[in-house]
N, CA, C and O atoms as a Tinker XYZ file with bonds, in Angstrom:
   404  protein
     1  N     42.525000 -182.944000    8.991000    73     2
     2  CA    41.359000 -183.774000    9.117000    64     1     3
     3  C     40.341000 -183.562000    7.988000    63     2     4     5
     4  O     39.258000 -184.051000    8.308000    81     3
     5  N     40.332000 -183.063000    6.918000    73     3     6
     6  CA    40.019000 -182.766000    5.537000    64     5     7
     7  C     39.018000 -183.829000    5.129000    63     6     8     9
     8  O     37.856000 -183.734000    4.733000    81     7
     9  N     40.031000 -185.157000    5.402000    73     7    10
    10  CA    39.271000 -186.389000    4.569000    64     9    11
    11  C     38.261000 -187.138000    5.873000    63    10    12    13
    12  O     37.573000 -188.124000    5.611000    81    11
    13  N     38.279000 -186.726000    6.809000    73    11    14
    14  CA    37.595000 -187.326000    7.933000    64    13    15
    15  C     35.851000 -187.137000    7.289000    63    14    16    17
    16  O     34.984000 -188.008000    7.363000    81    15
    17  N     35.755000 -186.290000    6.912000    73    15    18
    18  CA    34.375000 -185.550000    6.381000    64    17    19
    19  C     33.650000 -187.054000    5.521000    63    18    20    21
    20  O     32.545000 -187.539000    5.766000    81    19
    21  N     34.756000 -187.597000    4.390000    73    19    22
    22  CA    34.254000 -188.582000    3.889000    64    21    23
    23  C     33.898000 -190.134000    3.993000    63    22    24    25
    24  O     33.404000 -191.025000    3.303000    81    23
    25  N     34.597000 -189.871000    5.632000    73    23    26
    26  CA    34.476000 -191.951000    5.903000    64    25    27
    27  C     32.938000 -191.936000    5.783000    63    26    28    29
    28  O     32.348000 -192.645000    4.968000    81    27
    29  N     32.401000 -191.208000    6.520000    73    27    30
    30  CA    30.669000 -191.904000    6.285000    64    29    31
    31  C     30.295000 -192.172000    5.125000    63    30    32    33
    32  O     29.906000 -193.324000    4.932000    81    31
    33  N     30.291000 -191.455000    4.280000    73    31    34
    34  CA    30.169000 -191.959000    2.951000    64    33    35
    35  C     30.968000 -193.137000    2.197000    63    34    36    37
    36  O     30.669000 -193.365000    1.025000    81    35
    37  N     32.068000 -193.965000    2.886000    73    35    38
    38  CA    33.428000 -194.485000    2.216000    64    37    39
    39  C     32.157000 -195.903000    3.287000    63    38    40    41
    40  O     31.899000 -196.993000    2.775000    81    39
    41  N     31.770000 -195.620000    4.263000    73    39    42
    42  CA    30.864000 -196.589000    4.743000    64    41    43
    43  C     29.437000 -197.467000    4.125000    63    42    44    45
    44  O     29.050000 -198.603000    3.852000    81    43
    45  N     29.027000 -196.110000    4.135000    73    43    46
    46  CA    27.949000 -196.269000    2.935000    64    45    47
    47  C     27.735000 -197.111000    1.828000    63    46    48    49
    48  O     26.776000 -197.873000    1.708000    81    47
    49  N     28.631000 -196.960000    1.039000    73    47    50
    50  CA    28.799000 -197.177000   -0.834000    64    49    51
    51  C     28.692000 -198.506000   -0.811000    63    50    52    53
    52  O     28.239000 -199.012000   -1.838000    81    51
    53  N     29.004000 -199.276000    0.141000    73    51    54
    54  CA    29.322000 -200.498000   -0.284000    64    53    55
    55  C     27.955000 -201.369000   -0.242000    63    54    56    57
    56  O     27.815000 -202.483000   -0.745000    81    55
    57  N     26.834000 -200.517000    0.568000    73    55    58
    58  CA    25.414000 -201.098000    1.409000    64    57    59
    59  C     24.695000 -200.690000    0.037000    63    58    60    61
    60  O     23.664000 -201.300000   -0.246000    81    59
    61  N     25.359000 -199.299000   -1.189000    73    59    62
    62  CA    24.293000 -199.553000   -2.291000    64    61    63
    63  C     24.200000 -199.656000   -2.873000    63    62    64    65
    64  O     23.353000 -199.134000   -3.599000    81    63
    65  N     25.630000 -201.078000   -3.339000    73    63    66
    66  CA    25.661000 -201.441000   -4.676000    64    65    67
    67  C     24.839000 -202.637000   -4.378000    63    66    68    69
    68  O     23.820000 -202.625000   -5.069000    81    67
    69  N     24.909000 -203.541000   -3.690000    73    67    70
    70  CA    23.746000 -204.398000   -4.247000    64    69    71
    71  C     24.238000 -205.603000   -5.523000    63    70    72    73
    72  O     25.055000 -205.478000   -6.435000    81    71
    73  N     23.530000 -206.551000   -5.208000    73    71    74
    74  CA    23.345000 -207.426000   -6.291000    64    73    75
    75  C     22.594000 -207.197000   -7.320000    63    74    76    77
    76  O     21.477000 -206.683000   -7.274000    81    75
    77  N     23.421000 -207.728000   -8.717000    73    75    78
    78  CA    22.308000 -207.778000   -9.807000    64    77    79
    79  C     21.462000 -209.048000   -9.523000    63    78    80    81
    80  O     21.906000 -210.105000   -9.076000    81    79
    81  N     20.227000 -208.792000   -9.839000    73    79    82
    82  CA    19.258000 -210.203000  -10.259000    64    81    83
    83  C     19.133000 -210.162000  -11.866000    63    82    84    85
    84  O     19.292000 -209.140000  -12.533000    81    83
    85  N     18.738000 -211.794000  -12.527000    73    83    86
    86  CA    19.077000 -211.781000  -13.219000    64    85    87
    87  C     17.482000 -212.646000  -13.748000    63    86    88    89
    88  O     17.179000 -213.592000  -13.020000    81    87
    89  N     16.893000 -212.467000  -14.474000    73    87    90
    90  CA    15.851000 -213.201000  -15.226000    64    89    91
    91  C     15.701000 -213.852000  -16.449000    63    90    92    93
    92  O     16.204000 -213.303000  -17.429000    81    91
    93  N     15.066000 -214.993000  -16.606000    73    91    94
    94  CA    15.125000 -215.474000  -17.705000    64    93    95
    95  C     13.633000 -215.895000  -18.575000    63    94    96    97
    96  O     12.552000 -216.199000  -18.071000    81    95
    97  N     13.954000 -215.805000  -19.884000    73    95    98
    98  CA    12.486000 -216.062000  -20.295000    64    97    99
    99  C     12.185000 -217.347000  -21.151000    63    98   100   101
   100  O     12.704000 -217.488000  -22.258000    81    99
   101  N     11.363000 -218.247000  -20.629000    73    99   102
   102  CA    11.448000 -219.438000  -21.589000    64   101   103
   103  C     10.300000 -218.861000  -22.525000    63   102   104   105
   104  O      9.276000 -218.391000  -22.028000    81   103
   105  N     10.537000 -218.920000  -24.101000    73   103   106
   106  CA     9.397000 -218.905000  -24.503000    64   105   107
   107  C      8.707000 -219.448000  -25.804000    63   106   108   109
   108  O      7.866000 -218.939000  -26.546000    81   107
   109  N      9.482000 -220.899000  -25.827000    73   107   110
   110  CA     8.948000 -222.153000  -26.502000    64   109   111
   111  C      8.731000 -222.989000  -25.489000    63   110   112   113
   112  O      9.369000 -223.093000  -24.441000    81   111
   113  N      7.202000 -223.957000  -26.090000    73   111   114
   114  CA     6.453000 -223.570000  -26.447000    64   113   115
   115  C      5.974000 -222.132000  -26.531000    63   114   116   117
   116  O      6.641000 -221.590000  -25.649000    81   115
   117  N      5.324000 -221.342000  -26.992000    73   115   118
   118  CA     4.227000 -220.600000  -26.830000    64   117   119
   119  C      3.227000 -220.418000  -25.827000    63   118   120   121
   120  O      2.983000 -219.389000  -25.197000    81   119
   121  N      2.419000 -222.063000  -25.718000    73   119   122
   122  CA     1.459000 -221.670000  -24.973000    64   121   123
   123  C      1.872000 -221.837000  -23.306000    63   122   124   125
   124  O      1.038000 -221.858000  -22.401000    81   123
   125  N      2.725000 -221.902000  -23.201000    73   123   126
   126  CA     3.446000 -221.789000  -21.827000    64   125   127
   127  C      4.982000 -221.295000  -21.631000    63   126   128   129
   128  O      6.097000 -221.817000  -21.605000    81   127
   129  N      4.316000 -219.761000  -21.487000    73   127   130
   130  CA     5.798000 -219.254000  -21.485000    64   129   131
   131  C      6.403000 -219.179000  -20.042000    63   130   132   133
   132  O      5.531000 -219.473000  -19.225000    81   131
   133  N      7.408000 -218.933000  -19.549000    73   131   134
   134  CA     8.308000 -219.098000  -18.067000    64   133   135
   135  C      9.034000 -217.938000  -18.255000    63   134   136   137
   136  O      9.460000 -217.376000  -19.264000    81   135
   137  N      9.093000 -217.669000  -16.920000    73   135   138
   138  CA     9.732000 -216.586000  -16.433000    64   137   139
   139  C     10.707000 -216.799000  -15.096000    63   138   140   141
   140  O     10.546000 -216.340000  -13.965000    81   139
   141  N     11.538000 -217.462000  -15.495000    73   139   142
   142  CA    12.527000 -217.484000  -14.308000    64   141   143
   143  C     13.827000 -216.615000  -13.316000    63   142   144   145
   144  O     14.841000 -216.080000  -13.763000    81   143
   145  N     13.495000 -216.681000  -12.241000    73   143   146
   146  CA    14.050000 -215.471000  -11.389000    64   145   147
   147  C     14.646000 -216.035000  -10.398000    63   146   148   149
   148  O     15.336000 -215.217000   -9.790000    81   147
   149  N     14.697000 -217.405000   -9.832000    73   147   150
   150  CA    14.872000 -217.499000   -8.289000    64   149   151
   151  C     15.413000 -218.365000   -8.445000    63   150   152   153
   152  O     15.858000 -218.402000   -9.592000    81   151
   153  N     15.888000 -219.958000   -7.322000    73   151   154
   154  CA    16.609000 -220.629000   -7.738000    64   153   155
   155  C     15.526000 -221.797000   -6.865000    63   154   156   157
   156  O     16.019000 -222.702000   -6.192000    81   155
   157  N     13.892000 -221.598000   -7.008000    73   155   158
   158  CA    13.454000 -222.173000   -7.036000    64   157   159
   159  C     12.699000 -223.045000   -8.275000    63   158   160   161
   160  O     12.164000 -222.522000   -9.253000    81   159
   161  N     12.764000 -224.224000   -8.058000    73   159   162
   162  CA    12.726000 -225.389000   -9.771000    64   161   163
   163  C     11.232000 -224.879000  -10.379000    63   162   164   165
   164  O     10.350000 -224.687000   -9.542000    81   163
   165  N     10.946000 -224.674000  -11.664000    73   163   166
   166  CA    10.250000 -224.312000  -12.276000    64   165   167
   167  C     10.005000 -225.369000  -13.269000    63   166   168   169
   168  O     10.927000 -225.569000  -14.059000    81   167
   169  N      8.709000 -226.243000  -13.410000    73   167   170
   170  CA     8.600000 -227.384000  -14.496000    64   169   171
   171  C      7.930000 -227.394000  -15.456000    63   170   172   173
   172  O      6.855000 -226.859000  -15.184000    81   171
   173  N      7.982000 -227.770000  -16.623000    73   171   174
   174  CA     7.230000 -227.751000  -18.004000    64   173   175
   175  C      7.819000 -228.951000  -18.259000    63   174   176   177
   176  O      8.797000 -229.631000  -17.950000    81   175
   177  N      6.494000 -228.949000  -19.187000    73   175   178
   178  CA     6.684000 -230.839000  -19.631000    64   177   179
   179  C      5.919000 -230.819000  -21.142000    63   178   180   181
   180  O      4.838000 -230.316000  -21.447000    81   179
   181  N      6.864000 -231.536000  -21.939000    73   179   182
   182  CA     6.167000 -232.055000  -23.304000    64   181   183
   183  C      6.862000 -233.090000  -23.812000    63   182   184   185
   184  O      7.931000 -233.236000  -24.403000    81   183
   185  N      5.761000 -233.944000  -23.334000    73   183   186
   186  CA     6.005000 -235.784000  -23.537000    64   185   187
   187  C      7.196000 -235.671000  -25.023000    63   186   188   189
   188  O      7.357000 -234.889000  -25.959000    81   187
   189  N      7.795000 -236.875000  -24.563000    73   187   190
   190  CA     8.077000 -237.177000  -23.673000    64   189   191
   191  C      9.042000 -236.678000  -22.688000    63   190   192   193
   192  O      9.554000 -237.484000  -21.911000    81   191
   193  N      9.432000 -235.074000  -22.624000    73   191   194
   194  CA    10.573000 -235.271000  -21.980000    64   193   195
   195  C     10.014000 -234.028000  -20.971000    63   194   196   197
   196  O      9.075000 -233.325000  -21.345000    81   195
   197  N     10.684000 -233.811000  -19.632000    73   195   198
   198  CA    10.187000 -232.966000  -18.729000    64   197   199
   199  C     11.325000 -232.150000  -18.636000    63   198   200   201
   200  O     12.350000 -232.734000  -18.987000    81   199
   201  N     11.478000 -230.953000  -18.264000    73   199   202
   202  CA    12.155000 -229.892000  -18.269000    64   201   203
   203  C     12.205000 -229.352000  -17.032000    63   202   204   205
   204  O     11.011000 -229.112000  -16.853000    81   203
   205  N     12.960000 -228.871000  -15.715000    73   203   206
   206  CA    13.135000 -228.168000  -14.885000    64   205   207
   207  C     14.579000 -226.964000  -15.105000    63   206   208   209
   208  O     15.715000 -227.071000  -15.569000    81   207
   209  N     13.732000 -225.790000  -14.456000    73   207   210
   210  CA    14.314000 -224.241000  -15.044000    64   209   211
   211  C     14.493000 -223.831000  -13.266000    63   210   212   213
   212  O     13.721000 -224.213000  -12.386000    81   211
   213  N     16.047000 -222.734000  -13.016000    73   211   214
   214  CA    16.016000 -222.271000  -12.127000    64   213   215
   215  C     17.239000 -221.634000  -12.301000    63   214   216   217
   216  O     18.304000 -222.226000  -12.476000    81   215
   217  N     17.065000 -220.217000  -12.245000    73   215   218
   218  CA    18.249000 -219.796000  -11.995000    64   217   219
   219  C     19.315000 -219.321000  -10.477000    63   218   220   221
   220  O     19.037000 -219.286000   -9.278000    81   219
   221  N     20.049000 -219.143000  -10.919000    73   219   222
   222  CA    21.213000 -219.530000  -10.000000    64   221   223
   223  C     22.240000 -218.688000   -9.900000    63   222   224   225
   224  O     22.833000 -218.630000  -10.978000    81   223
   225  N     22.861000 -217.794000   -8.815000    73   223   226
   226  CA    24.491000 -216.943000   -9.180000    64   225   227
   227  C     24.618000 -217.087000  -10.825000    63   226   228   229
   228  O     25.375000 -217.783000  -11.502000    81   227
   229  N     23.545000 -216.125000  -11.210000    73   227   230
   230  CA    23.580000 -215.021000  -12.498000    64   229   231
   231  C     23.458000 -216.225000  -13.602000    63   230   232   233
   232  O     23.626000 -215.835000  -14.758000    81   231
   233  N     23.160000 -217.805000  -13.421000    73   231   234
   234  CA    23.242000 -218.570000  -14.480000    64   233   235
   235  C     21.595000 -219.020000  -14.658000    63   234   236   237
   236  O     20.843000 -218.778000  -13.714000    81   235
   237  N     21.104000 -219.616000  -15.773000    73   235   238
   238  CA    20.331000 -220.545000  -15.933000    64   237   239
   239  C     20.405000 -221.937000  -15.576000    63   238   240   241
   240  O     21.400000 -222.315000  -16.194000    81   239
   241  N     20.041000 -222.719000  -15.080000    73   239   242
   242  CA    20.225000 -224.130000  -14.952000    64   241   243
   243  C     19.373000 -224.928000  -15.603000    63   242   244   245
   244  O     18.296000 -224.946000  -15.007000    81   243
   245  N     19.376000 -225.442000  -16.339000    73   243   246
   246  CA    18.096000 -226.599000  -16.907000    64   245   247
   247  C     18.073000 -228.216000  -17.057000    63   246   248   249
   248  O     18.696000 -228.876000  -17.888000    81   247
   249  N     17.638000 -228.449000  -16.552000    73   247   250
   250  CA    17.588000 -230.251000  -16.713000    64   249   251
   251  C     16.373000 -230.371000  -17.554000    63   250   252   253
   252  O     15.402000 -229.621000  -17.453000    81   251
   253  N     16.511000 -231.664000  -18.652000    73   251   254
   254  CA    16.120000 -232.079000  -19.325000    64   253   255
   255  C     15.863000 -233.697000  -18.785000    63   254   256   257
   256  O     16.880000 -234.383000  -18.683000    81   255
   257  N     14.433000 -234.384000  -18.409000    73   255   258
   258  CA    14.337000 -235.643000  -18.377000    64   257   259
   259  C     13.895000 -236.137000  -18.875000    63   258   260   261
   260  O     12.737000 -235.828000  -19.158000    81   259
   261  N     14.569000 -237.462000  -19.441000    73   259   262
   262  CA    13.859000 -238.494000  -20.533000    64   261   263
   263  C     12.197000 -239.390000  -19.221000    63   262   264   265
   264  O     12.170000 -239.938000  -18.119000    81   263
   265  N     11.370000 -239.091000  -20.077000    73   263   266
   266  CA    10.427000 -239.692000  -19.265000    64   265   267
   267  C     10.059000 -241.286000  -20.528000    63   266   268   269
   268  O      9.375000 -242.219000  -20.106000    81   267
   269  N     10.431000 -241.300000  -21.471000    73   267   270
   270  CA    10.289000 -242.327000  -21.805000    64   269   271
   271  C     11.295000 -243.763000  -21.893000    63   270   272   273
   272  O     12.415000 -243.739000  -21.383000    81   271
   273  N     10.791000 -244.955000  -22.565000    73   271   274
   274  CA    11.212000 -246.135000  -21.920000    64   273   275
   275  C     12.634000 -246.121000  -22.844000    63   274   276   277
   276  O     13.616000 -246.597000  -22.275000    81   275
   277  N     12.789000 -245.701000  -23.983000    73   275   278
   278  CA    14.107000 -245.509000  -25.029000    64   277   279
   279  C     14.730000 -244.304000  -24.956000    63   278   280   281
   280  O     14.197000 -243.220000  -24.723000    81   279
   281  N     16.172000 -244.591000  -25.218000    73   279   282
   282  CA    17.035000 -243.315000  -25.346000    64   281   283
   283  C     16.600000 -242.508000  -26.462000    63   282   284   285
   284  O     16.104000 -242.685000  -27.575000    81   283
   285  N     16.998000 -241.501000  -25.690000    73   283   286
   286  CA    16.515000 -240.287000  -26.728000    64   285   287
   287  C     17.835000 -238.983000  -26.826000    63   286   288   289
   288  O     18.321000 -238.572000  -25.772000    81   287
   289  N     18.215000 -238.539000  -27.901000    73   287   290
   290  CA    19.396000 -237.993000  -28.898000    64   289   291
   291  C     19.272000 -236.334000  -28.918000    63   290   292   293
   292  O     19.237000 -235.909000  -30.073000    81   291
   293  N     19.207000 -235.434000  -28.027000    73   291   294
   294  CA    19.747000 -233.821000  -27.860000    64   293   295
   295  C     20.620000 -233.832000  -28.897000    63   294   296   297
   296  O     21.834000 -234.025000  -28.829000    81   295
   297  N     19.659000 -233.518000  -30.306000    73   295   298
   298  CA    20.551000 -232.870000  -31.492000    64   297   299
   299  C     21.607000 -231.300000  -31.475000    63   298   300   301
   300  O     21.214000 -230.413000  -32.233000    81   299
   301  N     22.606000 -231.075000  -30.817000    73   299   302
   302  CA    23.018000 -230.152000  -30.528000    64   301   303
   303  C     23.298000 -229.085000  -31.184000    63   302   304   305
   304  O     23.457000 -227.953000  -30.727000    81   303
   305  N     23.391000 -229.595000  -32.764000    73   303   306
   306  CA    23.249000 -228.755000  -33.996000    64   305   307
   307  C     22.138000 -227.724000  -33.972000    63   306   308   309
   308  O     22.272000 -226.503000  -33.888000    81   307
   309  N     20.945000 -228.470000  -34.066000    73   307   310
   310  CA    19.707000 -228.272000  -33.538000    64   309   311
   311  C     18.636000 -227.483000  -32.965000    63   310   312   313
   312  O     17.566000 -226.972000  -33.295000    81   311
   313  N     19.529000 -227.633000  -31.785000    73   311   314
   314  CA    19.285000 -227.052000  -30.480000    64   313   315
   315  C     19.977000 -225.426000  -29.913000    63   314   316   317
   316  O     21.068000 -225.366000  -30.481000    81   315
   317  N     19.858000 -224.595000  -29.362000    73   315   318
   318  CA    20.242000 -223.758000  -29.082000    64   317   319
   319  C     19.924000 -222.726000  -28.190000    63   318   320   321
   320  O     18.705000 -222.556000  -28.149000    81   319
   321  N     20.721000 -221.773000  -27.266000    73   319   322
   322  CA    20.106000 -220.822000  -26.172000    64   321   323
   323  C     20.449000 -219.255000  -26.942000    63   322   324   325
   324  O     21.486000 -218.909000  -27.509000    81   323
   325  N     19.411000 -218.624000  -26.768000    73   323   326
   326  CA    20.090000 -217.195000  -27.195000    64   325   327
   327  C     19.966000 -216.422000  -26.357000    63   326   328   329
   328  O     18.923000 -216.370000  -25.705000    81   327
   329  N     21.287000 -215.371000  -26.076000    73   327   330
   330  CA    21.407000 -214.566000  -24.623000    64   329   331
   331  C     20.890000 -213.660000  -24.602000    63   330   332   333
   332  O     20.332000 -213.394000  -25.667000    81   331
   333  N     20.762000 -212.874000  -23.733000    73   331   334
   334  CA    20.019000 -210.874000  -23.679000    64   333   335
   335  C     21.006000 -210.411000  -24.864000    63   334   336   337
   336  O     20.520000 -209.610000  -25.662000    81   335
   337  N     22.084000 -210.745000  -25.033000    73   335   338
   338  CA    22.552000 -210.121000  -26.123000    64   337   339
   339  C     22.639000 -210.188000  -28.000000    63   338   340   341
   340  O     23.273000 -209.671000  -28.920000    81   339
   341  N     21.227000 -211.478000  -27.707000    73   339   342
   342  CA    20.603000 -211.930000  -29.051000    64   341   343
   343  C     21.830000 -212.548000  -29.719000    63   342   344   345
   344  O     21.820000 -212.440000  -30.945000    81   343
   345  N     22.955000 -213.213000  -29.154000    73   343   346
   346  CA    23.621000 -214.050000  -29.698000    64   345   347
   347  C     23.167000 -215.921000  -29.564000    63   346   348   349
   348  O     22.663000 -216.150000  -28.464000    81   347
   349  N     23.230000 -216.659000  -30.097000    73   347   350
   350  CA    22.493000 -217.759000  -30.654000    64   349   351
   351  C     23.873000 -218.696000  -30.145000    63   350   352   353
   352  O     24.956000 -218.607000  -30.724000    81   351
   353  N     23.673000 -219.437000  -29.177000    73   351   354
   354  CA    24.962000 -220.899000  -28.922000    64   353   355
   355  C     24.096000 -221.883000  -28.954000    63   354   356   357
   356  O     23.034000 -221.944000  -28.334000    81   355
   357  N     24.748000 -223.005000  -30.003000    73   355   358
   358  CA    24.517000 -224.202000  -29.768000    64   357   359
   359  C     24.773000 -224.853000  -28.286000    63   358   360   361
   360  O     25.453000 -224.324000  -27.408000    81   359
   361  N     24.140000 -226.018000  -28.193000    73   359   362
   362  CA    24.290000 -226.913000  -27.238000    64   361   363
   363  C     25.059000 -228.250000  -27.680000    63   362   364   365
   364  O     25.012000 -228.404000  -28.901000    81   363
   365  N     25.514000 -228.906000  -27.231000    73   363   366
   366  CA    26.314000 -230.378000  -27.063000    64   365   367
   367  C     25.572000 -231.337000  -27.839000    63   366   368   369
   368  O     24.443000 -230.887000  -27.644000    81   367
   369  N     25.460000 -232.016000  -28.341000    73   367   370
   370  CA    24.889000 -232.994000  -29.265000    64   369   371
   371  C     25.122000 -234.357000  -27.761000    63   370   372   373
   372  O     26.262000 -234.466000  -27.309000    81   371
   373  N     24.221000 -235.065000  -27.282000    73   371   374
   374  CA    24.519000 -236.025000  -26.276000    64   373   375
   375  C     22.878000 -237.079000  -26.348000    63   374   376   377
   376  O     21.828000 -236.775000  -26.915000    81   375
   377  N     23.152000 -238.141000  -25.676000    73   375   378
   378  CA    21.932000 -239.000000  -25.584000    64   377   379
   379  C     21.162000 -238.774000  -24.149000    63   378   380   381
   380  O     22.106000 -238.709000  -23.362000    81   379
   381  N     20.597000 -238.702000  -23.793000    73   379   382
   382  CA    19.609000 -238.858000  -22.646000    64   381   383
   383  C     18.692000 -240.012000  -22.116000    63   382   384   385
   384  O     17.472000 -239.875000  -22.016000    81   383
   385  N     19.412000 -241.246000  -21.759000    73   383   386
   386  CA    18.961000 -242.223000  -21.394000    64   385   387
   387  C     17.522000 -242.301000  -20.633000    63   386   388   389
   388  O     17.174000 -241.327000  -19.965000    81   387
   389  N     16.759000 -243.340000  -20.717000    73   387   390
   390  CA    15.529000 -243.997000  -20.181000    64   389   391
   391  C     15.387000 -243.253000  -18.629000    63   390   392   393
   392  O     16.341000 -243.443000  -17.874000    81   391
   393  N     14.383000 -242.520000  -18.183000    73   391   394
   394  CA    14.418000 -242.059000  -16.852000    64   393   395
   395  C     15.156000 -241.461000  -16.092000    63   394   396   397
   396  O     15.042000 -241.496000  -14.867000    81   395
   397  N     16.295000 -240.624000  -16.920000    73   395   398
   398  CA    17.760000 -240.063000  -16.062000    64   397   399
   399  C     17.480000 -238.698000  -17.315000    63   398   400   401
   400  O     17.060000 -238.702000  -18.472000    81   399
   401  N     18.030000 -237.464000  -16.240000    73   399   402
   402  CA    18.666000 -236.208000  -17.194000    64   401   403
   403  C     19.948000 -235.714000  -17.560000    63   402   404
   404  O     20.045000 -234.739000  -18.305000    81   403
């Protein structure tokens, strides 16, 4: 009965690993920086286009909405996210139609 000693502990371990949380930092503009944590929607806006932030099972999510009356062109070249690990990915080059994200 040697190993009997360790089930409580073999019980335990599993109650303290725990989830990672995961945060994110918007911080262009400048004068409104974001700090996202939850997977409640977080909004910033600079005409014309509005932005909602929320993260999600360890991801970022972001929508981008055209608030104006013409399509508008997500240069993907351009554009880009850089991770906690200071690596730099482009995004998709795509259009963003009149009132839709």
């Amino acid at each position: 009965m040697p190993n009997m000693r360790f089930t409580p502990l073999l019980l335990i371990l599993p109650l303290l690993a725990g989830c990672q949380k995961y945060g994110y930092d918007i911080v262009q503009p400048p004068t409104t920086p974001l700090h996202i944590t939850s997977d409640d929607w977080q909004r910033l806006s600079a005409d014309p286009l509005s932005y909602r932030f929320r993260a999600m099972e360890s991801h970022l999510i972001v929508e981008i909405y055209n608030t104006d009356k013409s399509p508008l062109r997500l240069l993907g070249d351009r554009s880009y996210i850089i991770t906690p690990a200071h690596q730099s990915i482009s995004l998709q080059t795509q259009s963003i139609a009149p009132g839709t994200f």
